[in-house]
N, C-alpha and C positions, 0 to 999 in steps of 0.2 A: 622868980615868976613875976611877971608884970600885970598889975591887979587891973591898969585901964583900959587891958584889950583882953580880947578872948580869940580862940581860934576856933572857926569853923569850919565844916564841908560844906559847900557849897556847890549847887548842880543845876547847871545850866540845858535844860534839857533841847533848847531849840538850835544849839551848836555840837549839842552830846557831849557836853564834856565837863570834869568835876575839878574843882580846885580845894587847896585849902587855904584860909584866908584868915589873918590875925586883923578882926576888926574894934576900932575903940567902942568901948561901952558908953560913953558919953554924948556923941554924937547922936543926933535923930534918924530914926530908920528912912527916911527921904531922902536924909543926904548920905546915905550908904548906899542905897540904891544908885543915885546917881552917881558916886564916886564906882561903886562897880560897873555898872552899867558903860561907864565909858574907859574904863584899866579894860574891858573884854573885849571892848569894841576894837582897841588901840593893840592887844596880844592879838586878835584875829584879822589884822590888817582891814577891818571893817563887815568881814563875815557874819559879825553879830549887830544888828540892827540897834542903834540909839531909838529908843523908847521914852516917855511921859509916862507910860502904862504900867511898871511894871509895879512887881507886886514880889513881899518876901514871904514865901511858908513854909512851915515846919512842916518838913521830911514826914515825921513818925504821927504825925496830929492830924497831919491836912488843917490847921490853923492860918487863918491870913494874920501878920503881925501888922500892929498898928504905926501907919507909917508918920503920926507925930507924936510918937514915942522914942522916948532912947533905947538901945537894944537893952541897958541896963532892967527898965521899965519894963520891956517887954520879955524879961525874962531867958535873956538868949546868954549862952553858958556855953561854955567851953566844950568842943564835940558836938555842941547841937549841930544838925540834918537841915541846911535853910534850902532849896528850891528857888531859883530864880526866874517867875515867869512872868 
């Protein structure tokens, strides 16, 4: 098991669609955003709109995660529920 990433679900609700995503825990929630943000944009030939806006939250909490935090910081775990909106 590789202790620097975690795997999440992730659910994109303005495309409808879920992934699962192995992201590192060391990076800031900013630049994961934008690294997903644009891996979505590039899988749906452009369907999903590049954003400044978005935002990560827990599925099960309705939590907003602090986006200059690491996911480590912010407590994001393997199987966690993120919402990409």
């Amino acid at each position: 098991m590789n202790n620097n990433k975690v795997c999440v679900d992730l659910i994109v609700p303005s495309i409808e669609e879920r992934y699962n995503v192995f992201i590192p825990v060391n990076k800031k929630t900013i630049e994961i955003i934008f690294l997903l943000n644009k891996a979505i944009n590039d899988m749906t030939d452009g369907s999903f709109t590049m954003s400044e806006h978005l935002s990560l939250i827990n599925a099960d909490t309705g939590s907003i995660y602090d986006v200059n935090n690491t996911f480590l910081e912010n407590d994001i775990l393997n199987g966690t529920k993120l919402i990409l909106l």
